[in-house]
Structures are given as C-alpha cells and as structure tokens.
PDB file with SEQRES, HELIX, SHEET and CRYST1 records, atoms N, CA, C and O in Angstrom:
SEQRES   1 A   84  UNK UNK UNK UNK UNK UNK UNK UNK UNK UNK UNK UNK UNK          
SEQRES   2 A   84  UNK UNK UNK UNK UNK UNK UNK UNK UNK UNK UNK UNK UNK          
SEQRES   3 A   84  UNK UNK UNK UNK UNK UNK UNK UNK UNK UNK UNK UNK UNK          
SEQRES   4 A   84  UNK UNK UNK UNK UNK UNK UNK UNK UNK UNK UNK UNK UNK          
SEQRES   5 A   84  UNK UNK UNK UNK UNK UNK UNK UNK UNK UNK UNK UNK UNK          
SEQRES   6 A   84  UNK UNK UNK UNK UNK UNK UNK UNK UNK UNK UNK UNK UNK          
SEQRES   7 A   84  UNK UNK UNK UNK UNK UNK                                      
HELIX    1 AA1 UNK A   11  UNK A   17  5                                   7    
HELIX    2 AA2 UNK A   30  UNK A   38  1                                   9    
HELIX    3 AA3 UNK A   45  UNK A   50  1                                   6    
SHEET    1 AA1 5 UNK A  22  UNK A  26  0                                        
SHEET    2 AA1 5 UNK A   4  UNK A   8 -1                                        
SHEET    3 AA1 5 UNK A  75  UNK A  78  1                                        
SHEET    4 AA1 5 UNK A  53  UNK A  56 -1                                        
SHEET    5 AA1 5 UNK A  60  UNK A  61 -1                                        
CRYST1    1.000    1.000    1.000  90.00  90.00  90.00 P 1           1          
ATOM      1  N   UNK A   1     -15.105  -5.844 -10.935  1.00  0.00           N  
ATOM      2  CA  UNK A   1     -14.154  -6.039  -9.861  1.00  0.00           C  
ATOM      3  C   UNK A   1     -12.742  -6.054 -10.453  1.00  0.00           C  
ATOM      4  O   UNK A   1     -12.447  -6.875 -11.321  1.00  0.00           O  
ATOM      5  N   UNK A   2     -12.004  -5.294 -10.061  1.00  0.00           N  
ATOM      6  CA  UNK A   2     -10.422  -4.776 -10.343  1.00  0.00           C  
ATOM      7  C   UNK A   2      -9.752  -6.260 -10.397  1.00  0.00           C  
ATOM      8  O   UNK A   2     -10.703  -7.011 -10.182  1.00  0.00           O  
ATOM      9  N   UNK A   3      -8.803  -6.903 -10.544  1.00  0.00           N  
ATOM     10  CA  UNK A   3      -7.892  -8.224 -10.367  1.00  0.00           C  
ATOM     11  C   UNK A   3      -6.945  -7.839  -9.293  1.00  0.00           C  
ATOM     12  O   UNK A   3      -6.434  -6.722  -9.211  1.00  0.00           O  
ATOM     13  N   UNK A   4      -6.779  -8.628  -8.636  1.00  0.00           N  
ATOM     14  CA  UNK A   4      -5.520  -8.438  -7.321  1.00  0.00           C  
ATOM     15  C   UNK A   4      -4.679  -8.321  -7.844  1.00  0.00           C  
ATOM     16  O   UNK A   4      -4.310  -8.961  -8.828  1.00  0.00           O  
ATOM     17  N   UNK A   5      -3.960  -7.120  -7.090  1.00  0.00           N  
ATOM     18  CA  UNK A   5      -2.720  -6.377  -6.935  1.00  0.00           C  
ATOM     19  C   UNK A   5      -2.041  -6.795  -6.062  1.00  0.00           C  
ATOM     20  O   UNK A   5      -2.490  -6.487  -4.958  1.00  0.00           O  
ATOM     21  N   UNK A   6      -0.453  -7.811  -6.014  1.00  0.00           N  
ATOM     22  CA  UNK A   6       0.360  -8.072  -4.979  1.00  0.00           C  
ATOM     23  C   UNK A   6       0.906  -6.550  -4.490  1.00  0.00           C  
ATOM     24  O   UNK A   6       1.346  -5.614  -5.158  1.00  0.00           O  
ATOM     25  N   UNK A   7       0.713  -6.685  -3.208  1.00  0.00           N  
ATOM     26  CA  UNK A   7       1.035  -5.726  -2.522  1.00  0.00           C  
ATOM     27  C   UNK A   7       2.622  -6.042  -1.235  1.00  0.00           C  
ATOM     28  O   UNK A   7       2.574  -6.603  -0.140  1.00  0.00           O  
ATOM     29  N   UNK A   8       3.537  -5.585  -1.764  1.00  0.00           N  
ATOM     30  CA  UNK A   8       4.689  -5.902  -0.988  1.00  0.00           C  
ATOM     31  C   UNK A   8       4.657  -4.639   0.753  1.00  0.00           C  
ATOM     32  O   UNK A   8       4.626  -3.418   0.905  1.00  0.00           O  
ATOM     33  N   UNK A   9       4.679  -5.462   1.405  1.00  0.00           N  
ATOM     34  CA  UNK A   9       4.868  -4.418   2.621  1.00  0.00           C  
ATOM     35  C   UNK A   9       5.739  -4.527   3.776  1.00  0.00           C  
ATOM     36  O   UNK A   9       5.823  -5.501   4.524  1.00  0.00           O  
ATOM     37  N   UNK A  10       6.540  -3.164   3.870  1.00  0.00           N  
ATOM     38  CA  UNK A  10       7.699  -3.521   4.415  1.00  0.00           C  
ATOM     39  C   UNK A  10       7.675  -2.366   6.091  1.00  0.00           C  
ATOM     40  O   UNK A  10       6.896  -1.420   6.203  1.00  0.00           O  
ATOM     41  N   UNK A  11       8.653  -2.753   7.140  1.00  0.00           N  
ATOM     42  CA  UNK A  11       8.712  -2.064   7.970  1.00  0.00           C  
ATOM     43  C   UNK A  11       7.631  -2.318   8.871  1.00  0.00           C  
ATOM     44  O   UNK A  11       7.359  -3.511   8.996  1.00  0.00           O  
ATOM     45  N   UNK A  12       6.694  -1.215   9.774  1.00  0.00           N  
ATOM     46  CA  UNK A  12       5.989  -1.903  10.470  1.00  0.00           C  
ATOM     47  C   UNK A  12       5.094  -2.231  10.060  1.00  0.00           C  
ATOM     48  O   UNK A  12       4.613  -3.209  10.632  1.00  0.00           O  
ATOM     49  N   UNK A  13       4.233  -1.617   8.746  1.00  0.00           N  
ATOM     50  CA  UNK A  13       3.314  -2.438   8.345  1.00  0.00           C  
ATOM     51  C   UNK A  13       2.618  -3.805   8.241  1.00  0.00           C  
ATOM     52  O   UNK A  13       1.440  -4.156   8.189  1.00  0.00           O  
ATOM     53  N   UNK A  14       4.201  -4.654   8.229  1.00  0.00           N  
ATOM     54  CA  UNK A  14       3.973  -5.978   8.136  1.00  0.00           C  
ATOM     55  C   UNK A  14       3.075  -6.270   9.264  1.00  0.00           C  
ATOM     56  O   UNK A  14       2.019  -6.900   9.215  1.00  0.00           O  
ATOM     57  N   UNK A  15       3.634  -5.731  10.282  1.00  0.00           N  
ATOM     58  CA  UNK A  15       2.899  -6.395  12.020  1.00  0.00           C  
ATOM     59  C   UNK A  15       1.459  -6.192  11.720  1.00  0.00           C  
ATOM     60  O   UNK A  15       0.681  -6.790  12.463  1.00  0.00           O  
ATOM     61  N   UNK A  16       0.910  -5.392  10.683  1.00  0.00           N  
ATOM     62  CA  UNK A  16      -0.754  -5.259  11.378  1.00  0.00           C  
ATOM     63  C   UNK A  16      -0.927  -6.070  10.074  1.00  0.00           C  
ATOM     64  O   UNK A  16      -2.143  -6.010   9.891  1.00  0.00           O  
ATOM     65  N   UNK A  17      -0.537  -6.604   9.328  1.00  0.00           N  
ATOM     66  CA  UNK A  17      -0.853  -7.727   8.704  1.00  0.00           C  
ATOM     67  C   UNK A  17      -0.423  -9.302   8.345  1.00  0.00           C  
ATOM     68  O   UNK A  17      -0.133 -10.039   7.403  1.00  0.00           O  
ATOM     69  N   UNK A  18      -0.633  -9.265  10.084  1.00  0.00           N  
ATOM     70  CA  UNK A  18      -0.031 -10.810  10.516  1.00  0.00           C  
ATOM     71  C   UNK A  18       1.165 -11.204   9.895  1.00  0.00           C  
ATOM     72  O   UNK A  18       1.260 -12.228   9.218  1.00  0.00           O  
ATOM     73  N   UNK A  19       2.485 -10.063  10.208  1.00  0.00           N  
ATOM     74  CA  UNK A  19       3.704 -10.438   9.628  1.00  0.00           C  
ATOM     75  C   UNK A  19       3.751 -10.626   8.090  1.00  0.00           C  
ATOM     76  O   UNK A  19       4.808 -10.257   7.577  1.00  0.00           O  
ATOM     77  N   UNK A  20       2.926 -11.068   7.360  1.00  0.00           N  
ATOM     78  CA  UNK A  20       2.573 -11.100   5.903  1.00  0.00           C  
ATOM     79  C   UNK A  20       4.143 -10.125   5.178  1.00  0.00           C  
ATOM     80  O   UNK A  20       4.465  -8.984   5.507  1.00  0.00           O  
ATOM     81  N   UNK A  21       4.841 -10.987   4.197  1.00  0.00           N  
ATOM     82  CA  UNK A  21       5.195  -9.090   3.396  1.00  0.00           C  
ATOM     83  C   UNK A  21       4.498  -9.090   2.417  1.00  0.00           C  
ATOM     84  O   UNK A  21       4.644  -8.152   1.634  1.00  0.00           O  
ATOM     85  N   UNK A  22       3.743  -9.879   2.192  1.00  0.00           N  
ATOM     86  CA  UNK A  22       2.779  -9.360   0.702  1.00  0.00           C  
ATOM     87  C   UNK A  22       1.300 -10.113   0.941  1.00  0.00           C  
ATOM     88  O   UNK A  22       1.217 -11.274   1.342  1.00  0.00           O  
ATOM     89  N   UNK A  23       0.448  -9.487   0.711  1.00  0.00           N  
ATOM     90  CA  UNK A  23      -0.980  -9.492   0.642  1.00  0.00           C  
ATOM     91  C   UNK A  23      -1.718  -9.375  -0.860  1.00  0.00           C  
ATOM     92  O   UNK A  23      -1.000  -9.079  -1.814  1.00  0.00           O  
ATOM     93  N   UNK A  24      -2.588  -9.515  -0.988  1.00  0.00           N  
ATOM     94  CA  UNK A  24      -3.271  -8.908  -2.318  1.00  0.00           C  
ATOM     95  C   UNK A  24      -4.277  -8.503  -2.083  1.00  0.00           C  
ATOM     96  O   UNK A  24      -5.011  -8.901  -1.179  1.00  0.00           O  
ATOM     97  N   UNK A  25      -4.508  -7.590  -2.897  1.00  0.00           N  
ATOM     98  CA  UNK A  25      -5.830  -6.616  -3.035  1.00  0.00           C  
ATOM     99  C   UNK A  25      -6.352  -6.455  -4.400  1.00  0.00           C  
ATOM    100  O   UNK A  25      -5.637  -6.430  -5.402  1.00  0.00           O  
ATOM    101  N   UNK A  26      -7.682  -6.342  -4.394  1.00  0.00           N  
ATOM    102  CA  UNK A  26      -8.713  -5.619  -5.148  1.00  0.00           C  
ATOM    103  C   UNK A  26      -8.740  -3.976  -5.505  1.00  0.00           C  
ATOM    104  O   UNK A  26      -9.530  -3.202  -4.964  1.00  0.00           O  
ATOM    105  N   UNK A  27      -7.728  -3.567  -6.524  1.00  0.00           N  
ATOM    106  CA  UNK A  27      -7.809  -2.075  -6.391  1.00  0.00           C  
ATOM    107  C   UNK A  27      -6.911  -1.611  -8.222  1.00  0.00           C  
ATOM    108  O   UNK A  27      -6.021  -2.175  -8.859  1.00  0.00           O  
ATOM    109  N   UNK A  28      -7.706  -0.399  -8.464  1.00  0.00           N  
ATOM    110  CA  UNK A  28      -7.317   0.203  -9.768  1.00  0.00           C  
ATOM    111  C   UNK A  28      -6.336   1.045  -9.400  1.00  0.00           C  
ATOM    112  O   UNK A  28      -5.266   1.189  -9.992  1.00  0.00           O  
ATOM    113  N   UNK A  29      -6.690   1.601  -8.430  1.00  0.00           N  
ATOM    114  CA  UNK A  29      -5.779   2.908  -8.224  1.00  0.00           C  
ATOM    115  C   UNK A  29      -4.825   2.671  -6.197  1.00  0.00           C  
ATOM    116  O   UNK A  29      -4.901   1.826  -5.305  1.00  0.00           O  
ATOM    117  N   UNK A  30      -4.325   3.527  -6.331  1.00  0.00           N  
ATOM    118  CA  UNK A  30      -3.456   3.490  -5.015  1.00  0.00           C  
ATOM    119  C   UNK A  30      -4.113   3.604  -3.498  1.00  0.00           C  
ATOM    120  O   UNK A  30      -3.882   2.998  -2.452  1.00  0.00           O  
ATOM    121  N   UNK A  31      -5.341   5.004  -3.977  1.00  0.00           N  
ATOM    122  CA  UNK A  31      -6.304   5.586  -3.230  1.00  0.00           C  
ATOM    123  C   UNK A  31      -7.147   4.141  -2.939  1.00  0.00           C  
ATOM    124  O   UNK A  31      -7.231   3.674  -1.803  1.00  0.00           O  
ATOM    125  N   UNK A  32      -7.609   3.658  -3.841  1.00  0.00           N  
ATOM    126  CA  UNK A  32      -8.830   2.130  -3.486  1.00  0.00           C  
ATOM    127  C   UNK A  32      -7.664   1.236  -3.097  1.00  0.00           C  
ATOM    128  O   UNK A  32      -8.243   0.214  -2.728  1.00  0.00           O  
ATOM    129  N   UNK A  33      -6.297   1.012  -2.956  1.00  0.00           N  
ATOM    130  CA  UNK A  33      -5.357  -0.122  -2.431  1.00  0.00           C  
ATOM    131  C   UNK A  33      -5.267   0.408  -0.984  1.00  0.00           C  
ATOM    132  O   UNK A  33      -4.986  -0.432  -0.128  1.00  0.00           O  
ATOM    133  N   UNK A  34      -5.463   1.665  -0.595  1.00  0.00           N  
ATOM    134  CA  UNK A  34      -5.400   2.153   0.807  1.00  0.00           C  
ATOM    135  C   UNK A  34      -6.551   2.111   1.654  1.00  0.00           C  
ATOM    136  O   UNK A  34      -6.435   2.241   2.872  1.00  0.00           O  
ATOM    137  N   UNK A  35      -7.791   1.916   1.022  1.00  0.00           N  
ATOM    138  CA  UNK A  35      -8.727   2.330   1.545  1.00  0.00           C  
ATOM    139  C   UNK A  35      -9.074   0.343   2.168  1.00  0.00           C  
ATOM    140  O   UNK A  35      -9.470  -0.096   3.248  1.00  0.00           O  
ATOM    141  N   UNK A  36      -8.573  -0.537   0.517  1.00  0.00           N  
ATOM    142  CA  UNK A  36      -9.126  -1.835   1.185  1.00  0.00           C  
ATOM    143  C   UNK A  36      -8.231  -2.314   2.197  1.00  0.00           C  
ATOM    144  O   UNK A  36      -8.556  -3.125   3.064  1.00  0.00           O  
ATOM    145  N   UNK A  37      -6.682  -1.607   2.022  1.00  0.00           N  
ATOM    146  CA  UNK A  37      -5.858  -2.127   3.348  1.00  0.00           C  
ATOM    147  C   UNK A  37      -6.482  -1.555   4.747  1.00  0.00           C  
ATOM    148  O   UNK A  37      -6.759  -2.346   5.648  1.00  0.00           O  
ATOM    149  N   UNK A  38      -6.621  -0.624   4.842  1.00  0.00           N  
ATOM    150  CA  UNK A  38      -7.355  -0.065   5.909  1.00  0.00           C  
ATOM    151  C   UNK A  38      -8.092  -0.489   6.627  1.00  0.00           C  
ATOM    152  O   UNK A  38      -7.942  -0.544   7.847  1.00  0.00           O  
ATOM    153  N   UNK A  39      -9.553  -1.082   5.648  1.00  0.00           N  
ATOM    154  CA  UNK A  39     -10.238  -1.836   5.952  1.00  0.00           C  
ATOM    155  C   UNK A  39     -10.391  -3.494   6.101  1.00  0.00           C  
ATOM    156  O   UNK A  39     -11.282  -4.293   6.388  1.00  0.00           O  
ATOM    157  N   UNK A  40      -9.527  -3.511   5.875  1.00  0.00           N  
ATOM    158  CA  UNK A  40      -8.976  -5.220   6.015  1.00  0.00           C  
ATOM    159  C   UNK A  40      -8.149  -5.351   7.507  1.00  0.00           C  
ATOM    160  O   UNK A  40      -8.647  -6.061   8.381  1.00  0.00           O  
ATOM    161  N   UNK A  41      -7.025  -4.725   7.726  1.00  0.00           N  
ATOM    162  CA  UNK A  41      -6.267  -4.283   8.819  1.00  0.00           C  
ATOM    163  C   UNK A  41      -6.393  -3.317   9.175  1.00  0.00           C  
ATOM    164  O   UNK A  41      -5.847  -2.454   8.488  1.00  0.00           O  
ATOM    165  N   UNK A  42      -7.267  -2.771  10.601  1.00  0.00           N  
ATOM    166  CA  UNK A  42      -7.679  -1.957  11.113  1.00  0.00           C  
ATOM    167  C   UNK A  42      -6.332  -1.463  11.797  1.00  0.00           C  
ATOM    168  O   UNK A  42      -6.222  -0.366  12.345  1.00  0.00           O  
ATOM    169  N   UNK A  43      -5.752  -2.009  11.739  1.00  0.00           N  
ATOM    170  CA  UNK A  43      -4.463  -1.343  13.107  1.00  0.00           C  
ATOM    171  C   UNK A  43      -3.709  -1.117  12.235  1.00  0.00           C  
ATOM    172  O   UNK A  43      -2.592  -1.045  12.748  1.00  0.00           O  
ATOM    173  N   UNK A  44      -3.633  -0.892  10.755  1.00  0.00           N  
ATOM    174  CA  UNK A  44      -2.681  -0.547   9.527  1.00  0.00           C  
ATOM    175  C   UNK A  44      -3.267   0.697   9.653  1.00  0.00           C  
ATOM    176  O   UNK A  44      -2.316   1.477   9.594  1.00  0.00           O  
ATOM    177  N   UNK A  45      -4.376   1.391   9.804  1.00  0.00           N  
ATOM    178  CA  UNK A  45      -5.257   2.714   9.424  1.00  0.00           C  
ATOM    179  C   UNK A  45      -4.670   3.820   9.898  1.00  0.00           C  
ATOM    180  O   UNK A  45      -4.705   4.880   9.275  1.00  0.00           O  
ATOM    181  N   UNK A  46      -4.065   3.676  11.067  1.00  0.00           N  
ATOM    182  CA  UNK A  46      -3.511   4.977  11.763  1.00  0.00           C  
ATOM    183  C   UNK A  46      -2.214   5.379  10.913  1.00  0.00           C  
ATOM    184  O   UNK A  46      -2.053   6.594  10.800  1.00  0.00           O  
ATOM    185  N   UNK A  47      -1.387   4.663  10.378  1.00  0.00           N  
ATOM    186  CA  UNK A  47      -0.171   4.841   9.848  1.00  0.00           C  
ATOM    187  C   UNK A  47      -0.483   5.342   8.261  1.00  0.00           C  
ATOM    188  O   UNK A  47       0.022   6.267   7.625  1.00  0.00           O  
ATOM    189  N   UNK A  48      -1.396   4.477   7.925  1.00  0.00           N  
ATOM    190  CA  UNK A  48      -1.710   4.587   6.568  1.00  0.00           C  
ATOM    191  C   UNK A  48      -2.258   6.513   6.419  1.00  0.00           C  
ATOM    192  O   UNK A  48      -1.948   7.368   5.589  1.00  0.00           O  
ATOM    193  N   UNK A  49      -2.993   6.552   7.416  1.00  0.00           N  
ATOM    194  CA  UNK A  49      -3.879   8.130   7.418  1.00  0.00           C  
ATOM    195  C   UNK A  49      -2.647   8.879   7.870  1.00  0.00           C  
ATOM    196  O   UNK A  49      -2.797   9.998   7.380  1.00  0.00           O  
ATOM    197  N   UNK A  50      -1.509   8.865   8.540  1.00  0.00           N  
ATOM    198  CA  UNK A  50      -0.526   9.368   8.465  1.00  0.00           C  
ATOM    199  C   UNK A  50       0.309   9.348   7.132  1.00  0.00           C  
ATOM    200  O   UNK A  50       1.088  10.301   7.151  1.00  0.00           O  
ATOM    201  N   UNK A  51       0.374   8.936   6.496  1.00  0.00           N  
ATOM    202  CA  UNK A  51       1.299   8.804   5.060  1.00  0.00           C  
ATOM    203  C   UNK A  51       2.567   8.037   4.775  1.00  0.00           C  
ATOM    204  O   UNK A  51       3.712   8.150   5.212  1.00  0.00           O  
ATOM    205  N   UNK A  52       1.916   7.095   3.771  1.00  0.00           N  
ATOM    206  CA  UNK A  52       2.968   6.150   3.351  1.00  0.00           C  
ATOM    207  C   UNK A  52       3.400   6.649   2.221  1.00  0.00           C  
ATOM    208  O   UNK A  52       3.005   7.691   1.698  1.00  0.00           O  
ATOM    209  N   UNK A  53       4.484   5.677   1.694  1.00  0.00           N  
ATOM    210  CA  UNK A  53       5.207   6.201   0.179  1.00  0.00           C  
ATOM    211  C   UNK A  53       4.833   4.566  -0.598  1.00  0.00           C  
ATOM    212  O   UNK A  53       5.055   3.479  -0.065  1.00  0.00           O  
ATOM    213  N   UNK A  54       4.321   4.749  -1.749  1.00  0.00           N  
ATOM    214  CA  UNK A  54       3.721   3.816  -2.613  1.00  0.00           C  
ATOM    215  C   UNK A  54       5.020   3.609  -4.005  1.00  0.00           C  
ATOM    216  O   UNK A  54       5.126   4.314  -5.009  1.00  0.00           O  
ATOM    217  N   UNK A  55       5.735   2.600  -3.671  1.00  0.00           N  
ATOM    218  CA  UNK A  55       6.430   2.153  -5.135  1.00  0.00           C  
ATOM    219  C   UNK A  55       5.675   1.663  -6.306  1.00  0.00           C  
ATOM    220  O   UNK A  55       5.028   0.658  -6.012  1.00  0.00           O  
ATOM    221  N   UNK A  56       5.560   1.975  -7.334  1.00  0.00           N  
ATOM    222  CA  UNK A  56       5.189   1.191  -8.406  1.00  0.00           C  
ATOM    223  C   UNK A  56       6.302   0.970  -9.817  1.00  0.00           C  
ATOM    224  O   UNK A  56       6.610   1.712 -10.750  1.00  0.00           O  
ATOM    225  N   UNK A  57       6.601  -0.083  -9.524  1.00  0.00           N  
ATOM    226  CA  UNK A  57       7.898  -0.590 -10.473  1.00  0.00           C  
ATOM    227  C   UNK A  57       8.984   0.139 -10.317  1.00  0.00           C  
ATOM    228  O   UNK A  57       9.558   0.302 -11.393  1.00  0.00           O  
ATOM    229  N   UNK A  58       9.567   0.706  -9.314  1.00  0.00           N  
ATOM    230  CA  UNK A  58      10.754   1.163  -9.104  1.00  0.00           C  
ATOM    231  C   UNK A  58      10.415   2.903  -8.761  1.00  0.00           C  
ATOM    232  O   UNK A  58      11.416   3.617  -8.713  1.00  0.00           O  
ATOM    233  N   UNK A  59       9.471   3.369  -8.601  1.00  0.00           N  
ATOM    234  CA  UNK A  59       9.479   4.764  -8.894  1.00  0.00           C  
ATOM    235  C   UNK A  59       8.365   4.745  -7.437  1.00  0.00           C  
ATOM    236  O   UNK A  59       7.486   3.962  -7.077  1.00  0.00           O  
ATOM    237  N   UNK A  60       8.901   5.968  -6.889  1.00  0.00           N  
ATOM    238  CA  UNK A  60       7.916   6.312  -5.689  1.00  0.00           C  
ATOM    239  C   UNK A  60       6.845   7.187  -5.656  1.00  0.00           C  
ATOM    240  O   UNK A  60       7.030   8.317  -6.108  1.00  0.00           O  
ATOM    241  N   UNK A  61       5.912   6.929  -5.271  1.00  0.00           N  
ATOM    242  CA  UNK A  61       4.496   8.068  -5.468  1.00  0.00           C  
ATOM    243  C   UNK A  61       3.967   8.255  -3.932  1.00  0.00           C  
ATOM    244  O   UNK A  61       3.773   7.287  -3.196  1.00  0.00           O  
ATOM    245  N   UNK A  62       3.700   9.969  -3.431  1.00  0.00           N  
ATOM    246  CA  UNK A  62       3.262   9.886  -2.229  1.00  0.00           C  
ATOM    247  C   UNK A  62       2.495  11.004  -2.260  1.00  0.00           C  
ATOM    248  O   UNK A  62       2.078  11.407  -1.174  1.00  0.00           O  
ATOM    249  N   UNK A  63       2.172  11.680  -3.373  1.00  0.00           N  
ATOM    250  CA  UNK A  63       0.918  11.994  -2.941  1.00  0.00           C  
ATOM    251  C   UNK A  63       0.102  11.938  -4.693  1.00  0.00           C  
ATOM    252  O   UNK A  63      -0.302  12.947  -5.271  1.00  0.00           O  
ATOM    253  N   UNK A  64       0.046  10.925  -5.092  1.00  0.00           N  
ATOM    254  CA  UNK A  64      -0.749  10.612  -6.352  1.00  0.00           C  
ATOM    255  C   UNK A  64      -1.723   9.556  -6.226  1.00  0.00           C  
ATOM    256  O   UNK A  64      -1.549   8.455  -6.750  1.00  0.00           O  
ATOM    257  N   UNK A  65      -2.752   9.858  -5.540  1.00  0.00           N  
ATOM    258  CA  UNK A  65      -3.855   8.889  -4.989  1.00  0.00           C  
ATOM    259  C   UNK A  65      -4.240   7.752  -6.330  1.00  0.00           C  
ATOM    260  O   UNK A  65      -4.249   6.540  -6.543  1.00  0.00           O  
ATOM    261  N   UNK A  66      -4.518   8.959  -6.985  1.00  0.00           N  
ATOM    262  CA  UNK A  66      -5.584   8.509  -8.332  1.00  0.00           C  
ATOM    263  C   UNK A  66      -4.285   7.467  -9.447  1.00  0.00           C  
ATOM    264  O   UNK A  66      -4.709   7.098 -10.542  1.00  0.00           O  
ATOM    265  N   UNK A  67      -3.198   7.189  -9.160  1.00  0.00           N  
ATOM    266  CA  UNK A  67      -2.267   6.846 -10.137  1.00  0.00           C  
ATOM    267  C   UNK A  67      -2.832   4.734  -9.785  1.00  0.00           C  
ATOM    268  O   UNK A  67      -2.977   3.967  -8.833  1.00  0.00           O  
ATOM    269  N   UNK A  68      -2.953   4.731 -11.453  1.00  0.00           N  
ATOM    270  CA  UNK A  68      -3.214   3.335 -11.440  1.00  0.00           C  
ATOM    271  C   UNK A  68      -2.687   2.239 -11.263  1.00  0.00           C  
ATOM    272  O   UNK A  68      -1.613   2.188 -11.862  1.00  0.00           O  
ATOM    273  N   UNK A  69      -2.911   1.396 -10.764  1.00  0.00           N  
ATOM    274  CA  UNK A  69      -2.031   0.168 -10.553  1.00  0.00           C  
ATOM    275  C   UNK A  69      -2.753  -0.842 -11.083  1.00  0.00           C  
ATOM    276  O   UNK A  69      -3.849  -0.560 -11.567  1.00  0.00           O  
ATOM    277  N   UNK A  70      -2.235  -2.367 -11.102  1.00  0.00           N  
ATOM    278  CA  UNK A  70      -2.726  -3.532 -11.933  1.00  0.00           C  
ATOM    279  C   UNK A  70      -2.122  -4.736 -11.462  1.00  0.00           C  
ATOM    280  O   UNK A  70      -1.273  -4.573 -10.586  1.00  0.00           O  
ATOM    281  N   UNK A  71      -2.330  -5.787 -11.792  1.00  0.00           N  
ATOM    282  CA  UNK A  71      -1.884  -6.707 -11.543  1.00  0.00           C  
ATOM    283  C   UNK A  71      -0.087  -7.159 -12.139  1.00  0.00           C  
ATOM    284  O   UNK A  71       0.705  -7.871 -11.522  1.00  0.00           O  
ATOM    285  N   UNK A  72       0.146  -6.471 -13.498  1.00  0.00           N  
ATOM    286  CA  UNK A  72       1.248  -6.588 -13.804  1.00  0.00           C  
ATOM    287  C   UNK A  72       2.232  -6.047 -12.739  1.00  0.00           C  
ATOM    288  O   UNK A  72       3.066  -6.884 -12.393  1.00  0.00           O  
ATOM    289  N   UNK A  73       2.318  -4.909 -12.177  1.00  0.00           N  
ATOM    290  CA  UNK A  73       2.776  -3.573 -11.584  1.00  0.00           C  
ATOM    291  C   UNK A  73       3.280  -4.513 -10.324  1.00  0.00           C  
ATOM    292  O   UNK A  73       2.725  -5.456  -9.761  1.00  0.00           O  
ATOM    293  N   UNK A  74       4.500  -3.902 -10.121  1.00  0.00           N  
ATOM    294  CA  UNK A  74       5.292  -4.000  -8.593  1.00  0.00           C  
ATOM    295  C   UNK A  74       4.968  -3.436  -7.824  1.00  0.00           C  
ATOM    296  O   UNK A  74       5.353  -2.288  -8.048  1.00  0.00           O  
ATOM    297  N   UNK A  75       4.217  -3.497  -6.559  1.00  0.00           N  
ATOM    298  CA  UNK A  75       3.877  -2.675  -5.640  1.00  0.00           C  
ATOM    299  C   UNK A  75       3.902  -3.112  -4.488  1.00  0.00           C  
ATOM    300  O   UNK A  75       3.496  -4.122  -3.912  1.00  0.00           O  
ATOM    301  N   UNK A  76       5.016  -1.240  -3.955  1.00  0.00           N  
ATOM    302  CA  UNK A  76       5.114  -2.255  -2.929  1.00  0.00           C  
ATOM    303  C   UNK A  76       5.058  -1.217  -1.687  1.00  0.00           C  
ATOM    304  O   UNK A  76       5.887  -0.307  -1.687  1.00  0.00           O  
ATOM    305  N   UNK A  77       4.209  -1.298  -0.727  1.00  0.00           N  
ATOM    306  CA  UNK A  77       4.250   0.129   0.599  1.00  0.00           C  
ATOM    307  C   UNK A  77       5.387   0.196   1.598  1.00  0.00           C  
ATOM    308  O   UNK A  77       5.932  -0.755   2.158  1.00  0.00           O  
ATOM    309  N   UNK A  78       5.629   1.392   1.713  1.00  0.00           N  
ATOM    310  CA  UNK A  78       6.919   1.867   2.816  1.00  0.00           C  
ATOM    311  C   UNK A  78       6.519   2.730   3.469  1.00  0.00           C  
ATOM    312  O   UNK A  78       6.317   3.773   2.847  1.00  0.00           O  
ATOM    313  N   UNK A  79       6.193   2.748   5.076  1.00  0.00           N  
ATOM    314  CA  UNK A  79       6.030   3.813   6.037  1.00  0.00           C  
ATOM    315  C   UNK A  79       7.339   4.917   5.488  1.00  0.00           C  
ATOM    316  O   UNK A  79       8.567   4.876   5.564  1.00  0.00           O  
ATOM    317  N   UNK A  80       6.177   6.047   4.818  1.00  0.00           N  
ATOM    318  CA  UNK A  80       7.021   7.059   5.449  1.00  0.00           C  
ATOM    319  C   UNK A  80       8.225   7.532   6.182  1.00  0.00           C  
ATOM    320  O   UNK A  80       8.002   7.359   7.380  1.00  0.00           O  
ATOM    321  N   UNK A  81       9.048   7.896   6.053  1.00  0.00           N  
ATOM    322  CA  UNK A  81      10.281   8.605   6.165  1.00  0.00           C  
ATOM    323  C   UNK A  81      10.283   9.845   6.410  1.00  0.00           C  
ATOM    324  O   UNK A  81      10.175  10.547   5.404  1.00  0.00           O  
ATOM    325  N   UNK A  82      10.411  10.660   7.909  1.00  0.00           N  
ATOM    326  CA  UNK A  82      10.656  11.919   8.298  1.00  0.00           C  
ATOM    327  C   UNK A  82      11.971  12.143   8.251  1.00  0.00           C  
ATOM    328  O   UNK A  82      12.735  11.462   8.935  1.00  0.00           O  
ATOM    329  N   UNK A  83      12.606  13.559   7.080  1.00  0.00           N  
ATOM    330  CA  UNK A  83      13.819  13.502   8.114  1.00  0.00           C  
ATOM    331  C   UNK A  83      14.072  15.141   8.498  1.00  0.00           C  
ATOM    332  O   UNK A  83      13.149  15.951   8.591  1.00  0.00           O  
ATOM    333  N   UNK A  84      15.434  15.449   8.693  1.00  0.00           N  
ATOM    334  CA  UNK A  84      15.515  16.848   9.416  1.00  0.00           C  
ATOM    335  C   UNK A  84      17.023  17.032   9.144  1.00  0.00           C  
ATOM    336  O   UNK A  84      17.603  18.044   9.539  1.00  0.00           O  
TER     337      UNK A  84                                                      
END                                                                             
C-alpha cells in the first residue's frame, strides 16, 4: 500500500469534497490519485474525466498519467483551463 499523498484542491473541486482543500490519498502515480479521487467523490468524476491539470512541486502535468508522486511531493489539482 502506497503512503498518503496530500492532495491540495482548488476551484470547484473543493465542493465535491465537502469544501476540504486538501484530502489524502493512497497513490504512486497521478493516474491511481485520480482514479481513488473519483472513487471516493463521485460528483468529482465528471470533471476529473474531463481533464484536470496536476501540480507536482511547482511544475504542471496534464497529460502524464504514469508520473510518480509520494508523500514528500506537493500536490496539488486545478480544474482545467479552456482558453481562446
């Protein structure tokens, strides 16, 4: 079993996890931090399967599923950003 990962979450995310900005999770990688948010907060799933942007220590990752995370690591989720 992986060690919890503080997970910072900002924007609407917070709302589907009872206002919370940080949670922790069980996860090695970004892909298993999405899958247990998902499944923990069901009303996080629709946004999440739409695409978030994943910080880890200052640097943004959005489409690197497999990139590892840990308990040391800053992490923190941001709905997505469309612009035009």
């Amino acid at each position: 079993m992986p060690d919890p990962v503080t997970v910072g979450l900002f924007g609407a995310l917070r709302q589907h996890a009872d206002g919370a900005s940080q949670v922790q999770v069980e996860a090695r990688t970004i892909h298993q931090m999405l899958e247990v948010l998902a499944e923990r907060y069901p009303g996080m799933a629709p946004q999440l399967a739409r695409g978030v942007s994943v910080s880890i220590d200052g640097r943004i990752y959005t489409e690197s599923l497999f990139e590892r995370i840990g308990p040391d690591n800053e992490v923190v989720l941001l709905p997505r950003v469309a612009g035009g």
